[in-house]
FIGUTOR-380740 format. One record per residue (C-alpha): residue number from 0; x, y, z. Coordinates in nm, 4 decimals. Example, Ala and Ser with C-alpha at 12.3 -4.5 7.8 and 13.67 -1.06 7.14 Angstrom:
FIGUTOR-380740
<atom mardo="0" u="1.2300" v="-0.4500" w="0.7800"/>
<atom mardo="1" u="1.3670" v="-0.1060" w="0.7140"/>
***
This chain:
FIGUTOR-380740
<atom mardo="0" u="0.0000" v="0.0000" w="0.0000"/>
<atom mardo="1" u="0.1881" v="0.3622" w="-0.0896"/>
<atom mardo="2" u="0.1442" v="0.6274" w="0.1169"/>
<atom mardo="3" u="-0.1271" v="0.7967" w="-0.1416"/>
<atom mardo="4" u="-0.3733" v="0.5839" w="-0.0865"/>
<atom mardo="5" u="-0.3218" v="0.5146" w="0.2919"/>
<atom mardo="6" u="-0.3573" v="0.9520" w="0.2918"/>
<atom mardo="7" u="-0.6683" v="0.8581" w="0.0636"/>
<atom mardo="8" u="-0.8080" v="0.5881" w="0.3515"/>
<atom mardo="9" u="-0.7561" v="0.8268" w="0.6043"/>
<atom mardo="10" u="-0.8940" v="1.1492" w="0.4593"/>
<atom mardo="11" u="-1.2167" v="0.9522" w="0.3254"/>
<atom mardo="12" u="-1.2554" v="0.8153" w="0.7367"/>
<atom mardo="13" u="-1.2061" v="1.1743" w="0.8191"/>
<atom mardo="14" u="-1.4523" v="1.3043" w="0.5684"/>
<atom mardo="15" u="-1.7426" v="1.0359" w="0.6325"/>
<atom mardo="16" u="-1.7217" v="1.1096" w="1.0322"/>
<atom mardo="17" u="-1.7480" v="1.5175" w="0.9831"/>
<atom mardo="18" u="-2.0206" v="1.4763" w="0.7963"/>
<atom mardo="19" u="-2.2176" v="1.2151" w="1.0021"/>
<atom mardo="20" u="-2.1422" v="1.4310" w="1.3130"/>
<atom mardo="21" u="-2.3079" v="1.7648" w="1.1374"/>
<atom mardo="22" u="-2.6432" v="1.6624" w="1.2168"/>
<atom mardo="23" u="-2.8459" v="1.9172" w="1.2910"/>
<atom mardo="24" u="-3.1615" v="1.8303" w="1.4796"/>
<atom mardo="25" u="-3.1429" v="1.5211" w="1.7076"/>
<atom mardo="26" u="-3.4479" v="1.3443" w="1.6169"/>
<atom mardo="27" u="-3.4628" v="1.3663" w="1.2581"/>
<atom mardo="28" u="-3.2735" v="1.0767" w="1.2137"/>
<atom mardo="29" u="-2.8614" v="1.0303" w="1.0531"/>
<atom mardo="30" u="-2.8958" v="1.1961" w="0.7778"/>
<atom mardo="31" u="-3.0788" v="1.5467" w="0.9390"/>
<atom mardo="32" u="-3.3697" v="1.7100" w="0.7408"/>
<atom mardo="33" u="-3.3864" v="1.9932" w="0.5222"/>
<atom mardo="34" u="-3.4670" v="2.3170" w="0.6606"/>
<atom mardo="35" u="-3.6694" v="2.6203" w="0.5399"/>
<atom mardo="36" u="-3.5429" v="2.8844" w="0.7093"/>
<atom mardo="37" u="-3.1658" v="3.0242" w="0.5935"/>
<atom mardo="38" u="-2.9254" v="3.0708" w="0.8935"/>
<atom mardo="39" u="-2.5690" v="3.1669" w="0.9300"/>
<atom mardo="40" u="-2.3113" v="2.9090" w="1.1047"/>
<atom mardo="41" u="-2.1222" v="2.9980" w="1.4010"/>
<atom mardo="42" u="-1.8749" v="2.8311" w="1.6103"/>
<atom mardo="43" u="-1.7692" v="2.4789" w="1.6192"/>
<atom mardo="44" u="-2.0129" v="2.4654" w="1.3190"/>
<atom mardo="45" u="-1.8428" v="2.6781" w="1.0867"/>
<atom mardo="46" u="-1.5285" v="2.5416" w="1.1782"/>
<atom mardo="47" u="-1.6711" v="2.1813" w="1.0953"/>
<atom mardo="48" u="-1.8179" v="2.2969" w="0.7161"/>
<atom mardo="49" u="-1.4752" v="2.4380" w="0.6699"/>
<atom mardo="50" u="-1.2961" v="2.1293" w="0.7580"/>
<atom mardo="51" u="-1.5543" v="1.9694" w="0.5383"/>
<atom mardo="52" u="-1.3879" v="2.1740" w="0.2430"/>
<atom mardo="53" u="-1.1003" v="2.1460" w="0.3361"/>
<atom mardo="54" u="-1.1093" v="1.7944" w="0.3184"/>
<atom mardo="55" u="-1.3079" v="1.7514" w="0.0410"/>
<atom mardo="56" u="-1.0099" v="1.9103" w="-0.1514"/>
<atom mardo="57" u="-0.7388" v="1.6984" w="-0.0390"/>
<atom mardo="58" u="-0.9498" v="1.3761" w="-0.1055"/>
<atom mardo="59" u="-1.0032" v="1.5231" w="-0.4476"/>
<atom mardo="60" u="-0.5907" v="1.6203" w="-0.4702"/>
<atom mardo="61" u="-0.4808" v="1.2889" w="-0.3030"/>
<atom mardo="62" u="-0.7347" v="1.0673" w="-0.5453"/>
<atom mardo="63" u="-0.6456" v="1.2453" w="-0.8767"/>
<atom mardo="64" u="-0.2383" v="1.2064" w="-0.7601"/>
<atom mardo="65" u="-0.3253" v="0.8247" w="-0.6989"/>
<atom mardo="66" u="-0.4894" v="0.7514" w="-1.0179"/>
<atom mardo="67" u="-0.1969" v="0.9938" w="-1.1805"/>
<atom mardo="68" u="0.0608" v="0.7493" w="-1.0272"/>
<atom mardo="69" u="-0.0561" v="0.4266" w="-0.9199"/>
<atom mardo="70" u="0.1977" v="0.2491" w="-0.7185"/>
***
């Protein structure tokens, strides 16, 4: 296993869990529900989106590199 796609394992663990753990209402089930009203994040929840994109982008960089150069 090279060290792209162990980075690729890791940021795709990453990824899944920051997602699962943005839930927004408790008892609307894993996925949340969609919401009418338009709010602005603050806090540990903007921080978390960013992250989000953040590692949305390196999954993206990291798979593209892998598929460039398999090893």
């Amino acid at each position: 296993m090279t060290l792209l796609n162990l980075a690729q394992i890791i940021a795709s663990i990453i990824l899944v869990l920051i997602i699962l753990s943005q839930v927004r209402e408790a008892g609307s089930g894993m996925f949340g529900s969609a919401q009418n009203t338009i709010r602005t994040r603050r806090g540990l929840e903007r921080t978390m989106f960013q992250m989000t994109i953040v590692l949305i982008v390196v999954f993206l960089v990291v798979s593209t590199l892998s598929a460039r150069f398999p090893g």
